[in-house]
NUKE-28039 format. One record per residue (C-alpha): x, y, z; residue in three letters. Coordinates in nm, 2 decimals. Example, Ala and Ser with C-alpha at 12.3 -4.5 7.8 and 13.67 -1.06 7.14 Angstrom:
BEGIN
       x       y       z   aa
    1.23   -0.45    0.78  Ala
    1.37   -0.11    0.71  Ser
end
This chain:
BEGIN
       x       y       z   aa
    1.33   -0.28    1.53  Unk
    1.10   -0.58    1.56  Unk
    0.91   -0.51    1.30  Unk
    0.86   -0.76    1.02  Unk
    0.60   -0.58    0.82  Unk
    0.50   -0.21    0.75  Unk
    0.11   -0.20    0.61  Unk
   -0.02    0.09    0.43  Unk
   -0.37    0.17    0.32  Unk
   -0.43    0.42    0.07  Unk
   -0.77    0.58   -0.08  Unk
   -0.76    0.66   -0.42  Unk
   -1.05    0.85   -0.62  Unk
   -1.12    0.95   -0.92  Unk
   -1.42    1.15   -1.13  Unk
   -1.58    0.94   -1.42  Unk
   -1.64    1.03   -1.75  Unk
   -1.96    1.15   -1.63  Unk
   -1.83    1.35   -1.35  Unk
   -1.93    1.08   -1.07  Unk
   -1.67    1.03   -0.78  Unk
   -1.52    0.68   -0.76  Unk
   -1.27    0.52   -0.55  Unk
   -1.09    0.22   -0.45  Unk
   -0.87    0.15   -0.11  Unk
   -0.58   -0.05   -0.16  Unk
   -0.37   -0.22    0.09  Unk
   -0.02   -0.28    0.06  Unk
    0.24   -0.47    0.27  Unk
    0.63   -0.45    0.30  Unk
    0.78   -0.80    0.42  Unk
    1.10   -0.70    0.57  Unk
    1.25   -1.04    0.53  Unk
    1.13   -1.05    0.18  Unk
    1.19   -0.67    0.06  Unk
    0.87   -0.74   -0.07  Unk
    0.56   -0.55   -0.09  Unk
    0.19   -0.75   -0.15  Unk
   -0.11   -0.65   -0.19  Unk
   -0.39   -0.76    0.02  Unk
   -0.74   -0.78   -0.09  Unk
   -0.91   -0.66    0.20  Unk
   -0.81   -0.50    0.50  Unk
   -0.66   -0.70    0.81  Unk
   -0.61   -0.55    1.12  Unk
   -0.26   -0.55    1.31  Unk
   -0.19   -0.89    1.46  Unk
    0.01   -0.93    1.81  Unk
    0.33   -0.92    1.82  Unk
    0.49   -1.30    1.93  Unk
    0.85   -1.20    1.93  Unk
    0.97   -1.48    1.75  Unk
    1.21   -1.45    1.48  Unk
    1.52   -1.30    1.41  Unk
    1.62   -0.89    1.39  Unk
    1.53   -0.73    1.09  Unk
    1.75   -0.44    0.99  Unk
    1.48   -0.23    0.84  Unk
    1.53    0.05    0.59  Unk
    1.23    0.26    0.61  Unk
    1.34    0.50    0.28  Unk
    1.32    0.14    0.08  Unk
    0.99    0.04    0.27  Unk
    0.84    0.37    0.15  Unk
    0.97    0.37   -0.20  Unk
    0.85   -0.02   -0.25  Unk
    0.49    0.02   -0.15  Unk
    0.46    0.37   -0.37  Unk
    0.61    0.17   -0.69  Unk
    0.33   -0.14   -0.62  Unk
    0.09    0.14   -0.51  Unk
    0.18    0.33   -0.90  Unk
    0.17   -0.04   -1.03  Unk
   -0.20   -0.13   -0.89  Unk
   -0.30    0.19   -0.96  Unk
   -0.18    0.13   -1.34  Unk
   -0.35   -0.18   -1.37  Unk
   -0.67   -0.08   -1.21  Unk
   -0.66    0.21   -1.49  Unk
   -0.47    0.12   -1.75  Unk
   -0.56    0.44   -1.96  Unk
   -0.37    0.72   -1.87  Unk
   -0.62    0.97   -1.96  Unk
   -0.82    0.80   -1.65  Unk
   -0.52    0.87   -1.40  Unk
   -0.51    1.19   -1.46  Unk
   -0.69    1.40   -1.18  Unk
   -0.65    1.14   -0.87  Unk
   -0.66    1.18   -0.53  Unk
   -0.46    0.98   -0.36  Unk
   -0.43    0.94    0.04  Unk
   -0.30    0.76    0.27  Unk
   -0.52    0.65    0.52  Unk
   -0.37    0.41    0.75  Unk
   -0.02    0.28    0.85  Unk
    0.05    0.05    1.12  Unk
    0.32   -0.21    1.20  Unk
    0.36   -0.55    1.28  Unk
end
């Protein structure tokens, strides 16, 4: 693959105490040279491709499990009370590479 990073953007929402809806996107990015998954404040779209750089042997199943545990970790500090976790809906919206 030539891929260097895999970006995910998920919609999560949520009822208030109140019954209101609420929601918040986040989007998450797996460096493959890092093994590291950041979270970006707003959303960026795909950039071109230059080429450069070396091969990156990419292992999709640890991609996937990364951004879910920073996903679960946002999500956590977003809501830090369980008892306003429960009920979400989260989806995932987007997923591109770069």
């Amino acid at each position: 693959f030539g891929i260097k990073k895999i970006c995910a953007h998920y919609l999560v929402r949520r009822r208030d105490e109140k019954g209101h809806a609420k929601g918040r996107l986040f989007n998450l990015c797996y460096d493959a040279h890092e093994r590291k998954v950041n979270l970006r404040k707003r959303f960026e779209p795909p950039q071109k491709q230059d080429g450069e750089g070396p091969p990156v042997n990419l292992d999709l199943n640890d991609a996937k499990e990364r951004i879910e545990a920073a996903l679960q970790q946002e999500i956590i500090t977003w809501l830090p009370e369980r008892q306003a976790r429960a009920g979400l809906q989260i989806s995932l919206v987007g997923l591109h590479a770069q």
